[in-house]
VMD Tcl script that draws the C-alpha trace (Angstrom):
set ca {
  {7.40 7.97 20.87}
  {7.75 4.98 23.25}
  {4.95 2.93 24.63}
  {5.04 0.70 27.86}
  {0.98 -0.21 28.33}
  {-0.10 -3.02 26.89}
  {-1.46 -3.16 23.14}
  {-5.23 -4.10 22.58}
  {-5.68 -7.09 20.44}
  {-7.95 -5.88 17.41}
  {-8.63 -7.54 13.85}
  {-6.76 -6.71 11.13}
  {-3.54 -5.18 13.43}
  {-0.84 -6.75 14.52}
  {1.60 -5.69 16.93}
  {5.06 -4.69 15.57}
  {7.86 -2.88 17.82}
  {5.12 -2.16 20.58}
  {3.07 0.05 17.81}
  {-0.18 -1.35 16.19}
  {0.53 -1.85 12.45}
  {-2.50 -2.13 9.74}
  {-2.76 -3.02 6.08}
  {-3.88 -0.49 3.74}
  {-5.13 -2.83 1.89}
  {-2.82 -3.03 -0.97}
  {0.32 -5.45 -0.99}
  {2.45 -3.07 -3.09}
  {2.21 -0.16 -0.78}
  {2.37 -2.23 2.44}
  {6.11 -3.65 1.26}
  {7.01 -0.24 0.65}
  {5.78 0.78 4.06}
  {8.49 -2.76 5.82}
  {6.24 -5.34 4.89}
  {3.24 -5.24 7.64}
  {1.59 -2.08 6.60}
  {1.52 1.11 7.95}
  {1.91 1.98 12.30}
  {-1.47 3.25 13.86}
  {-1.33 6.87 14.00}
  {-0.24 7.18 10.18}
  {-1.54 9.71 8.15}
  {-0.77 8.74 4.70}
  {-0.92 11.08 1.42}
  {-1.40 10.17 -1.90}
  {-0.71 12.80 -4.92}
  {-2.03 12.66 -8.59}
  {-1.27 15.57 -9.91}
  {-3.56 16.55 -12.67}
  {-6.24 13.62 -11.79}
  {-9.02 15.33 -10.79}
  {-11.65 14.50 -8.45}
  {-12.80 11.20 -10.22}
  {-9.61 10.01 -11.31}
  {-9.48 6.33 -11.06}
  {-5.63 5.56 -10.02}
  {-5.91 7.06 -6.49}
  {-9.46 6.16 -6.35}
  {-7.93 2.15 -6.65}
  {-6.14 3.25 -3.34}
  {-9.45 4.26 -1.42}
  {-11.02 1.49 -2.53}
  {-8.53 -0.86 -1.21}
  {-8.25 1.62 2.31}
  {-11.86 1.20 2.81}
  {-12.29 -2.54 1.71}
  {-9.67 -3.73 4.27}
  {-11.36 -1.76 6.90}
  {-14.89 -3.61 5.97}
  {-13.72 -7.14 6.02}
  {-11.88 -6.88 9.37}
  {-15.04 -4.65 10.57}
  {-13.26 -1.43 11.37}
  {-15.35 2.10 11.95}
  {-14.69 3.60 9.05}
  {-14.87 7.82 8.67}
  {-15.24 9.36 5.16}
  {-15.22 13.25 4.39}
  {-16.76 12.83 -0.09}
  {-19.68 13.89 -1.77}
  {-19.66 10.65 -3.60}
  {-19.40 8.31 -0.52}
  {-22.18 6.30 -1.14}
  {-21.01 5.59 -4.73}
  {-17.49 4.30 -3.55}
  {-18.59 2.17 -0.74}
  {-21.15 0.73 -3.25}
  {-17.78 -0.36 -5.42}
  {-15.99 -1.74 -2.91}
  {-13.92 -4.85 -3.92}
  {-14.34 -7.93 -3.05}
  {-11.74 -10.49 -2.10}
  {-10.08 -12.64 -4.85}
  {-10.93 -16.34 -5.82}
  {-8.56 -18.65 -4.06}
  {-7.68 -21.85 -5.16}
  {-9.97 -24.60 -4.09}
  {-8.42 -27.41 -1.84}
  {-7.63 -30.45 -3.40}
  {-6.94 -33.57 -1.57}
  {-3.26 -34.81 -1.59}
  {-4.20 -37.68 -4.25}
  {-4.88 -35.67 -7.05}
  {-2.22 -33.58 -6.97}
  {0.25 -37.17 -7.15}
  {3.31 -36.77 -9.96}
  {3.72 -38.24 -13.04}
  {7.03 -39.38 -14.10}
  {9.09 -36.51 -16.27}
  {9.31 -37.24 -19.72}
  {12.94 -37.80 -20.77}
  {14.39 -36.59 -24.20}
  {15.57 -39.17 -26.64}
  {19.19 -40.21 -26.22}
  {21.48 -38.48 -28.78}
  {24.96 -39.09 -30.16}
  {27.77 -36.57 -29.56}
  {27.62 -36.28 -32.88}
  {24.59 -35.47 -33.54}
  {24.84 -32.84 -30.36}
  {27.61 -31.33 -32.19}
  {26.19 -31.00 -35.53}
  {22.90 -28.54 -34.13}
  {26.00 -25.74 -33.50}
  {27.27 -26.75 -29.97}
  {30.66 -26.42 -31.00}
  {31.65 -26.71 -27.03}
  {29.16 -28.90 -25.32}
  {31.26 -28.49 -22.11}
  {30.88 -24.99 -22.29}
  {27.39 -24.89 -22.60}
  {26.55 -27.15 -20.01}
  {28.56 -24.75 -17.61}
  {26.29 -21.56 -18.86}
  {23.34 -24.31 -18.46}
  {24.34 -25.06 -14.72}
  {25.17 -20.96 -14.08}
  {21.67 -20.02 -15.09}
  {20.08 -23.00 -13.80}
  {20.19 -21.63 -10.13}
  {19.41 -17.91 -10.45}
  {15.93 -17.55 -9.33}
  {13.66 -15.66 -11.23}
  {13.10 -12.36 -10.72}
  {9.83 -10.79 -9.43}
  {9.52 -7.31 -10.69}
  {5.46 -6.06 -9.25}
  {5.91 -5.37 -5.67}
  {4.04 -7.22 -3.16}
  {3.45 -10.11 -6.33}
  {1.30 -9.98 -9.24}
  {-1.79 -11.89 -7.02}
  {-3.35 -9.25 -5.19}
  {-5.42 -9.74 -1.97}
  {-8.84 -7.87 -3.21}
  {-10.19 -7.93 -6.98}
  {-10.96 -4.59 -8.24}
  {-13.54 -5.64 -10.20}
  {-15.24 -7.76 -7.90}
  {-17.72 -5.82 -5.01}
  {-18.07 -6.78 -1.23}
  {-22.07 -7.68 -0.83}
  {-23.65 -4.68 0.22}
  {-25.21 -6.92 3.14}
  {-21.23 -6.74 4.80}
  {-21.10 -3.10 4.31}
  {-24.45 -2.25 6.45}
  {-23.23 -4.33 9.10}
  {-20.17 -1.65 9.67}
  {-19.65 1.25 11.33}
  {-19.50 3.81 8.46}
  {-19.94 7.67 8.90}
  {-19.42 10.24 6.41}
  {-19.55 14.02 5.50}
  {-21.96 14.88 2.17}
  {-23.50 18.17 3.14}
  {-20.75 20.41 4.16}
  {-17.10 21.38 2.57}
  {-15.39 23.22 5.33}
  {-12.03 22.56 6.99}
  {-13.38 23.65 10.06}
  {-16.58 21.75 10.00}
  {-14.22 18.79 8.98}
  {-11.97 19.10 11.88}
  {-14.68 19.41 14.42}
  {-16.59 16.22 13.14}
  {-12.92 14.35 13.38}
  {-12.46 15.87 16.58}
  {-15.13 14.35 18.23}
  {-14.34 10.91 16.43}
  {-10.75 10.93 17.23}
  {-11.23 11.49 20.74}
  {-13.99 8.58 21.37}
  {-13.06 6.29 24.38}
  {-13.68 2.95 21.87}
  {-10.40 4.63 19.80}
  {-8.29 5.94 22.11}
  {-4.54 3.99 22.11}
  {-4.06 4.97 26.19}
  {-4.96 1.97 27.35}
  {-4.23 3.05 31.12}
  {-6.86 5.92 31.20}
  {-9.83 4.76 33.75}
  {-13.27 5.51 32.56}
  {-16.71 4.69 33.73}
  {-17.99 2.24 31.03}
  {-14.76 1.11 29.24}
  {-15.43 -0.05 25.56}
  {-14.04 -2.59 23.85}
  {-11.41 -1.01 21.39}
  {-11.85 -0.65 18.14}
  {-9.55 0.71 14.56}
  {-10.75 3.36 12.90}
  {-10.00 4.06 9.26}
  {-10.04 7.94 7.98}
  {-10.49 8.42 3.91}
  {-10.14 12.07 3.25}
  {-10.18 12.44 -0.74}
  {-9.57 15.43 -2.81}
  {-8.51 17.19 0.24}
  {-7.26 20.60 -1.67}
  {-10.30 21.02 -4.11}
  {-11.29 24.60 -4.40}
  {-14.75 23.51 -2.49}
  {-12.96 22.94 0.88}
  {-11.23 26.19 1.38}
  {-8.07 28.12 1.61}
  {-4.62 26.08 1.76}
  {-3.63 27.89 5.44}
  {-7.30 26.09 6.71}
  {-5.71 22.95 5.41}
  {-2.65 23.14 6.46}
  {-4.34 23.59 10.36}
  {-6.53 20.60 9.72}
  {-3.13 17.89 8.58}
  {-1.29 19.64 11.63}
  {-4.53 18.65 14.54}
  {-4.93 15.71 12.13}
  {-1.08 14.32 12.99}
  {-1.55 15.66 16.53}
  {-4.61 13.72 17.74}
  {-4.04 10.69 15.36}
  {-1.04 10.06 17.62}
  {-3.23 9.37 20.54}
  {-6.01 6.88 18.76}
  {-5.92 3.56 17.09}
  {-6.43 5.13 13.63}
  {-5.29 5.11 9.74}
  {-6.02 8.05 7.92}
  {-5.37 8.21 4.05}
  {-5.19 11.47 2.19}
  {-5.51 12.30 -1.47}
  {-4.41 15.72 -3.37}
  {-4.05 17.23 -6.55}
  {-0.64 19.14 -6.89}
  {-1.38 20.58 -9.59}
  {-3.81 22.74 -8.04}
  {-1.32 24.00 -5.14}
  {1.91 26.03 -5.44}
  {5.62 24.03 -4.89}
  {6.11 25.36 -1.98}
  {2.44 24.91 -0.54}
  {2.72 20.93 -1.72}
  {6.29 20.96 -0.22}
  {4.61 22.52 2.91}
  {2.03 19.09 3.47}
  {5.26 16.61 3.45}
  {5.72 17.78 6.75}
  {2.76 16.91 8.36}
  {2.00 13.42 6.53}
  {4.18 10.70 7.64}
  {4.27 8.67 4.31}
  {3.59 10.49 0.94}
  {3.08 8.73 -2.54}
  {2.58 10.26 -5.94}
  {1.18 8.90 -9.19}
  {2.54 10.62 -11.65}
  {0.96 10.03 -15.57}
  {2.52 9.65 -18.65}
  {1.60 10.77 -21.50}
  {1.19 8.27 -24.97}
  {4.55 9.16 -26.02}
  {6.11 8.34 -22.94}
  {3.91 4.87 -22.73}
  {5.50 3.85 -26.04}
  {9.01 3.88 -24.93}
  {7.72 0.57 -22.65}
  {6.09 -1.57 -25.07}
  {5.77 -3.82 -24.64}
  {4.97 -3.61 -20.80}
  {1.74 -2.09 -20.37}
  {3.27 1.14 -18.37}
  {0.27 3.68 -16.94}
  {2.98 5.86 -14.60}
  {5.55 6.54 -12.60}
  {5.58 5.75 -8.80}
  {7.13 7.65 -6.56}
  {7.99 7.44 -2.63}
  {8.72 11.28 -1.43}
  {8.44 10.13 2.10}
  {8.53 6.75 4.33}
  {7.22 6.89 8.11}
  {9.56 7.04 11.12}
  {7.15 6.71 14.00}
  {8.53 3.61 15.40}
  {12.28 4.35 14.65}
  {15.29 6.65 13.82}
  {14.93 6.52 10.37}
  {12.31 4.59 7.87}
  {12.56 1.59 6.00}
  {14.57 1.65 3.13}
  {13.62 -0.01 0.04}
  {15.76 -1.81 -1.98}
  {14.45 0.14 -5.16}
  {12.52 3.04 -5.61}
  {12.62 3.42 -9.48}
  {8.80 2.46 -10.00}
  {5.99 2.40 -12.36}
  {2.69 1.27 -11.51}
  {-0.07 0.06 -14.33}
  {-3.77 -1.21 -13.43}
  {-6.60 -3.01 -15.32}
  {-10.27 -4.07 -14.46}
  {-8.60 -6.26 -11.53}
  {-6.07 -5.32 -9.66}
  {-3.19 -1.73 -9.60}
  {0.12 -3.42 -10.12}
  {3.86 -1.07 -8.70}
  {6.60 -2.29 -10.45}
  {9.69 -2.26 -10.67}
  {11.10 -0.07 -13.82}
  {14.84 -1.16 -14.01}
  {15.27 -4.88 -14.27}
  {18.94 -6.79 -13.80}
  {21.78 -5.30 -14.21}
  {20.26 -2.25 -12.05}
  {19.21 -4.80 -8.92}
  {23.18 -5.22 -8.27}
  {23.94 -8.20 -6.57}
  {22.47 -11.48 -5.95}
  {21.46 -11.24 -2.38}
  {20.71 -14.66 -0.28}
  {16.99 -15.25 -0.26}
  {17.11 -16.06 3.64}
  {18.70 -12.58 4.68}
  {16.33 -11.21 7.29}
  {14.57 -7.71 6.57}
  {16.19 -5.01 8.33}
  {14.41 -2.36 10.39}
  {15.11 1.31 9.35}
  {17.77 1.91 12.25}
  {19.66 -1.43 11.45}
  {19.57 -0.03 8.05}
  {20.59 3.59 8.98}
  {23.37 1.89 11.00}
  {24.63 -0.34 8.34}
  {25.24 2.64 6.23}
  {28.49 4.21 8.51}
}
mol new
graphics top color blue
foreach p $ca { graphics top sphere $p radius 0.5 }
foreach p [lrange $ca 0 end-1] q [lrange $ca 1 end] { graphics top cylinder $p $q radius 0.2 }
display resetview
């Protein structure tokens, strides 16, 4: 899929290999996407099996989805019967550190330790001072390492809320009174196809509007209350059609537990990035004290829209964990498991530099 028109400029994208990219809102998930969040058109799918329809680890995702949509002031579409109640909890962004001027933030000189005698250095067990000043200068240059993806400061606070005077001011639609995949598709359809969304910048209309990004939260997508799986299956097949022709992000959340193997294995095909959160139980918490685990993450599927093959992260044995502020990913396997020491100045490589590297 190759574009040669020229790219609208719109708030909160930025162009990336002649695609729009957009933030979902979360750090984490935006380094596992390359770095600069997810290429307009995505339709991304979140799975907690077994979390039900209030669950509050994928509802962490749709409130960062949404909340990154409201402070850059994109139209924002959402299909819930609690709507209301989730843009009311929208988080805010986090405290930043205030500026300081440049003389109070002047050095003081380093206190030095009190000269000792070899002697005395030997007689506190150094039994090889010349050996431990080579472990000292071995150790003294490996950086340390950063094991939450994206960093441990997030950009919004969960447990901060975005003045409801901000929300009113955005575009917002939603579905409350009707659960029907066909009643959902033909409100998208008309959406989706709005002049002020559309990506084909060349197409001549009467009274061109300025464009606009539209963000798409579909939650509990595969609750009993919407239907049969073959009417959802249609709707994620026109979903990944039409996105492809509109500035838009659409996020999806499902239960797997309520759906056969086969049916679950049947939706990977028509997302283009899928994520699951996958519980443990107490036992299985205990086993990583004392690191406050909640889960396992785990990537089934990585976008290709804008090359051969997706971008490859350099580990994908997560866990994620979340309190009243933020949902942390992190990595599960520390050193030895991170292999070599790679060169902190090595450029990121795209997914076909990557897929080339490997023959």
């Amino acid at each position: 899929m190759f574009r040669t028109q020229e790219l609208p400029r719109i708030p909160g994208t930025k162009i990336k290999n002649r695609f729009l990219y957009s933030s979902t809102g979360f750090e984490a998930l935006d380094s596992l996407l390359g770095g600069d969040g997810a290429p307009s058109c995505s339709v991304i799918l979140i799975d907690e099996p077994g979390g039900g329809i209030n669950s509050g680890y994928s509802k962490a995702f749709q409130r960062y989805f949404l909340a990154e949509g409201v402070i850059h002031n994109h139209s924002v579409f959402v299909a819930d019967f609690e709507s209301e109640g989730l843009l009311e909890n929208l988080p805010d962004l986090a405290e930043t550190a205030p500026a300081t001027s440049l003389l109070e933030n002047l050095p003081d000189l380093a206190e030095t330790a009190p000269a000792t005698s070899r002697e005395d250095r030997l007689g506190k067990g150094s039994l090889n001072p010349e050996e431990d000043m080579k472990i000292a200068w071995r150790y003294s240059t490996v950086p340390k390492m950063e094991s939450t993806i994206g960093g441990n400061k997030s950009k919004f606070d969960l447990n901060k809320k975005i003045p409801s005077e901000r929300i009113d001011k955005c575009d917002i639609r939603f579905i409350q009174d009707s659960y029907d995949y066909n009643f959902l598709w033909s409100t998208l359809h008309t959406v989706l196809t709005e002049d002020q969304f559309s990506n084909d910048t060349g197409k001549v209309t009467e009274n061109p509007q300025p464009k606009k990004f539209l963000r798409v939260l579909l939650p509990n997508l595969n609750q009993a209350y919407w239907g049969e799986y073959k009417l959802l299956k249609q709707l994620l097949i026109r979903l990944k059609v039409f996105s492809r022709h509109a500035n838009v992000l659409i996020m999806v959340t499902v239960d797997s537990s309520l759906m056969e193997k086969e049916e679950f294995d049947g939706l990977l095909n028509y997302a283009d990035a899928v994520f699951r959160l996958e519980r443990m139980s107490e036992e299985e918490r205990e086993i990583f004290l004392p690191e406050k685990v909640h889960g396992r993450f785990i990537v089934l599927k990585l976008p290709n829209i804008t090359s051969i093959a997706p971008h490859k992260p350099e580990l994908l044995d997560l866990t994620f964990n979340m309190d009243r502020h933020s949902f942390y990913i992190k990595i599960l396997h520390l050193p030895p498991a991170l292999g070599p020491e790679k060169n902190q100045n090595t450029p990121k490589l795209t997914g076909c530099q990557t897929f080339q590297n490997e023959f």
